[in-house]
N, C-alpha and C positions, 0 to 999 in steps of 0.2 A: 728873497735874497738868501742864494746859500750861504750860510758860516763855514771857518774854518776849524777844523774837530782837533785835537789833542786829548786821549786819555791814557792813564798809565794804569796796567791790569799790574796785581804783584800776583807773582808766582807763590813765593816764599820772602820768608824774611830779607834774602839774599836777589834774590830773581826777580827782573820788574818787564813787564813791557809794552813800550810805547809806543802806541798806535797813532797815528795822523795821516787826516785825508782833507784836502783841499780840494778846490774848484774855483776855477780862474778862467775870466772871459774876456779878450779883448776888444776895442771899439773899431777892428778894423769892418771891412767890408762883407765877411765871412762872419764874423762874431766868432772868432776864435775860440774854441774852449776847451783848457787844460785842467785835466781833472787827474791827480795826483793822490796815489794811498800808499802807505809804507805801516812796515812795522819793526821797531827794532830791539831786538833783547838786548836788556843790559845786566848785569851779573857785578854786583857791588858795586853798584851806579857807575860801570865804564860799560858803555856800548862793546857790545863783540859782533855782533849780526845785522845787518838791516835787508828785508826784504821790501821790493818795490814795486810798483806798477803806475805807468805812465802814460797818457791818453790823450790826442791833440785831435782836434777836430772841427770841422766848422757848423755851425748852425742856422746862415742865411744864406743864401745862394741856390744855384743848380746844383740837386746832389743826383748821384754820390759823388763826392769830391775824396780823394785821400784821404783817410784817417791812419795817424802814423801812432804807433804804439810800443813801448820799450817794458820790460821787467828789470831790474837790477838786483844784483846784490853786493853788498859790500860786506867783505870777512874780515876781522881781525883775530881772530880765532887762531892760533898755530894750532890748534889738538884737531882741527879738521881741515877737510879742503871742502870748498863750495863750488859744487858747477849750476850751470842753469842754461834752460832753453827756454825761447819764449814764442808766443805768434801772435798777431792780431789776426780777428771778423770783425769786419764792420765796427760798434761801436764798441766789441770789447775785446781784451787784450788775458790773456794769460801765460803762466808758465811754474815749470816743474824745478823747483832745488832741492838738490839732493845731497846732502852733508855725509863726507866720508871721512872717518875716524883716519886718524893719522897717528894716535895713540890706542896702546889697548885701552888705557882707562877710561875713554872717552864713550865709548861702550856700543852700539848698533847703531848700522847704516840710517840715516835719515830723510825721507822724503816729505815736499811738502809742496804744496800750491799755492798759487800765487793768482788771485782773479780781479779783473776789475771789470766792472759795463756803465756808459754814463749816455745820458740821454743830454738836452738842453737842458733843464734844470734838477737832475739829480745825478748821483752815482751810490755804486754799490761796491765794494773793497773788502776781502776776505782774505786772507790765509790760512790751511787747514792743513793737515797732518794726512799724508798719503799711506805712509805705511808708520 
């Protein structure tokens, strides 16, 4: 049985951030399975970012059946803007965010990744720094 993960990495004293990644399987006829990773900075313990990858798919039937797949982000940040694109293969999903300063003081453009791959009973959830 997969668990549900929660760990908080601290950057600095001020910088923390909080990774989770689940994995959820329904009892339908497919065996549905949703496998979810996300990571969200938070900067004085109030969330400003979260980056996400999302994964739905089935694991009993005739395949290949549809596997539908989303990236998110959610900004609260005024000092940047966030865009992002995303795609699904098969069983996994990626996409590029890339953080543009809105202030100078906010300081260089920022890219970053966003990956997930999940099989029937695991997954794999990253986010890495592109430039």
């Amino acid at each position: 049985m997969i668990r549900n993960v929660t760990t908080n990495d601290h950057y600095n004293k001020n910088v923390t951030f909080v990774t989770k990644a689940s994995f959820k399987t329904t009892q339908d006829k497919a065996r549905t399975t949703t496998a979810t990773f996300s990571v969200t900075e938070k900067i004085f313990n109030i969330p400003v970012t979260t980056e996400g990858a999302t994964l739905v798919y089935p694991t009993l039937g005739k395949l290949p059946v549809a596997t539908t797949a989303s990236t998110d982000v959610f900004n609260i940040n005024a000092a940047i803007r966030v865009d992002s694109t995303n795609g699904v293969k098969g069983n996994d999903t990626s996409g590029d965010i890339t953080a543009l300063p809105q202030v100078k003081s906010f300081g260089k453009k920022a890219v970053k990744r966003v990956t997930l791959h999940a099989t029937k009973a695991a997954f794999i959830g990253q986010l890495v720094n592109q430039k």
